[in-house]
C-alpha positions in Angstrom: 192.5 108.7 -9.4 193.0 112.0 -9.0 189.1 113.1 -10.1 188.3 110.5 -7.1 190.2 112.0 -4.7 188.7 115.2 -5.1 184.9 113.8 -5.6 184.9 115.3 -9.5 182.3 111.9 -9.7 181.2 112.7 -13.2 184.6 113.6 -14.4 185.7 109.9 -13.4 182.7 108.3 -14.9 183.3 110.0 -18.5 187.1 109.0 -18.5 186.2 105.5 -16.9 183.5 105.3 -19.6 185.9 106.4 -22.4 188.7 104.2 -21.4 186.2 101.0 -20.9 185.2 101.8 -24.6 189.0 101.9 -25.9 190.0 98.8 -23.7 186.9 97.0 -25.3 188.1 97.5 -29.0 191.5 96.5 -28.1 191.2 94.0 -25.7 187.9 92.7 -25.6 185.0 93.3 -23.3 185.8 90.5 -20.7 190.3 91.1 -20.9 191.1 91.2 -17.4 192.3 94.7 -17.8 188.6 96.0 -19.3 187.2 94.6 -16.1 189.1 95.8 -13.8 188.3 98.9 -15.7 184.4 98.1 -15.6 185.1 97.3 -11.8 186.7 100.6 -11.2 183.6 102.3 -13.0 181.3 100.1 -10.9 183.3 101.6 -7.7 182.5 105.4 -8.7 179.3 104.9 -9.3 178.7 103.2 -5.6 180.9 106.4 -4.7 177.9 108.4 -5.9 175.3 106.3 -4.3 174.2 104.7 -7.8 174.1 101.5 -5.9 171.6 99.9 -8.8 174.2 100.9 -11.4 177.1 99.7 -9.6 175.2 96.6 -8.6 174.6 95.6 -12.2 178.2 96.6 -13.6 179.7 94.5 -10.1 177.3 91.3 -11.2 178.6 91.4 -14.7 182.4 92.1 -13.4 181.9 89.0 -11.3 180.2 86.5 -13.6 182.9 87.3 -16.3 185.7 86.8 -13.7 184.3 83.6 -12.5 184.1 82.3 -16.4 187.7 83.6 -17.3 189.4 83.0 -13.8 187.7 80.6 -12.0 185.8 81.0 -8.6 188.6 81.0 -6.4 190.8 84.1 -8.4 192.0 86.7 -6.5 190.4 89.1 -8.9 187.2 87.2 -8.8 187.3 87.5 -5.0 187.9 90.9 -4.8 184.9 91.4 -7.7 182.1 89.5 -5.1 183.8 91.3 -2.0 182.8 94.7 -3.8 179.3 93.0 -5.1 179.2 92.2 -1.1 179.7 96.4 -0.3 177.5 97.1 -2.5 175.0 94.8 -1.4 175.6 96.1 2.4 175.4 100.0 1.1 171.5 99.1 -0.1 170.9 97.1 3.1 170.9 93.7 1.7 172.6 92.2 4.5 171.8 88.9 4.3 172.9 89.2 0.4 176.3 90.7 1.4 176.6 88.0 4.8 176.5 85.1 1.8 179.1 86.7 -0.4 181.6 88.0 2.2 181.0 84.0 3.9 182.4 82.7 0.4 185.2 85.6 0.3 186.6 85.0 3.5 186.5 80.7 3.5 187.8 81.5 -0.1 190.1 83.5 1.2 191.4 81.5 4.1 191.8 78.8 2.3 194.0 80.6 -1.0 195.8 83.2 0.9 196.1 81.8 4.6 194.1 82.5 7.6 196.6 85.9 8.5 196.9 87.5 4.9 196.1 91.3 4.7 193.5 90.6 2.2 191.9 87.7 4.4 191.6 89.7 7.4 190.0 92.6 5.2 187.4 90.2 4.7 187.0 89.2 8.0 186.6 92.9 8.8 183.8 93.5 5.9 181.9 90.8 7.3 182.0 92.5 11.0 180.4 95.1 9.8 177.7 93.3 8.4 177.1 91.0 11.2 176.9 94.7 13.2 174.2 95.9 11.2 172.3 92.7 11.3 172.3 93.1 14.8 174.4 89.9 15.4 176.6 91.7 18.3 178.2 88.2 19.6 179.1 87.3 15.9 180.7 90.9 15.2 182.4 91.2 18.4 184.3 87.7 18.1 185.3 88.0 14.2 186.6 91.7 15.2 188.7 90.0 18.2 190.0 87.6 15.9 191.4 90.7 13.4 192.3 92.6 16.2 194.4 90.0 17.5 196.0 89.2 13.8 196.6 92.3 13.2 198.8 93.3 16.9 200.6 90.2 16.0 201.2 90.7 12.5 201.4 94.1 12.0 202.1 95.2 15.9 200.1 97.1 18.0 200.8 100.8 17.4 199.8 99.9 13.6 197.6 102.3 12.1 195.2 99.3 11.0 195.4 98.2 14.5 194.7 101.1 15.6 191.2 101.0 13.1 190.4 98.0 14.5 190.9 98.5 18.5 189.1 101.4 17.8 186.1 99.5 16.1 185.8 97.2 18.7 185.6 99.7 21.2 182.9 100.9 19.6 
């Protein structure tokens, strides 16, 4: 965390790599706990714009999650959502539109329509729909979060905020 927040990239890929290696032994390489370890390592290196690297830790992350926890998993969403970013950092766009489709109807149906984590997913896919050049289709999923998140969270919300903001842009 701490190596993160002050962009020591190299420092957090040696400890994630060492403690990946220790969870592994004790755990086993597909424990819940080692991937979310794998996916944090898989996070730094799209933080250092390794997207190929991150890509193929993410696809690993994923299929493993999918085996252990099922499709539908929180973790296992979270795991394609990040596959997804990753996906939009190289400008695969359609790629990432097809995962973040499956996160957020995944997530609409699991968490509820209004959930934080639902809405984040509505957000990512804004963005994508953006750099697709799909205006209409950005525009009215960023309404939708905007309006979720005045009612939910009210409108001097810092999130709100971020998304008024967005839209406006």
């Amino acid at each position: 965390m701490v190596y993160k927040e002050t962009s020591k990239w190299s420092d957090a890929e040696q400890l994630e790599n060492e403690v990946i290696d220790a969870r592994e032994k004790i755990l086993g390489a597909e424990h819940p706990v080692t991937l979310t370890s794998k996916g944090n390592l898989a996070m730094t290196y799209s933080k250092m714009g390794r997207w190929l690297d991150a890509q193929k830790l993410q696809i690993q992350v994923l299929e493993s999650r999918e085996k252990i926890l099922g499709t539908e998993h929180p973790d296992t969403l979270t795991s394609r959502g990040d596959l997804a970013m990753t996906y939009s950092n190289m400008g695969r766009w359609g790629d990432a539109e097809k995962l973040q489709i499956q996160v957020l109807e995944a997530s609409e149906q699991i968490l509820g329509t209004e959930h934080p984590s639902t809405l984040v997913s509505r957000h990512n896919l804004t963005f994508t729909y953006f750099n697709m050049g799909r205006w209409a289709d950005a525009e009215r999923l960023q309404v939708q979060v905007l309006e979720a998140n005045e009612r939910i969270l009210g409108t001097e919300h810092p999130n709100t905020l971020v998304c008024r903001n967005n839209l406006a842009e």
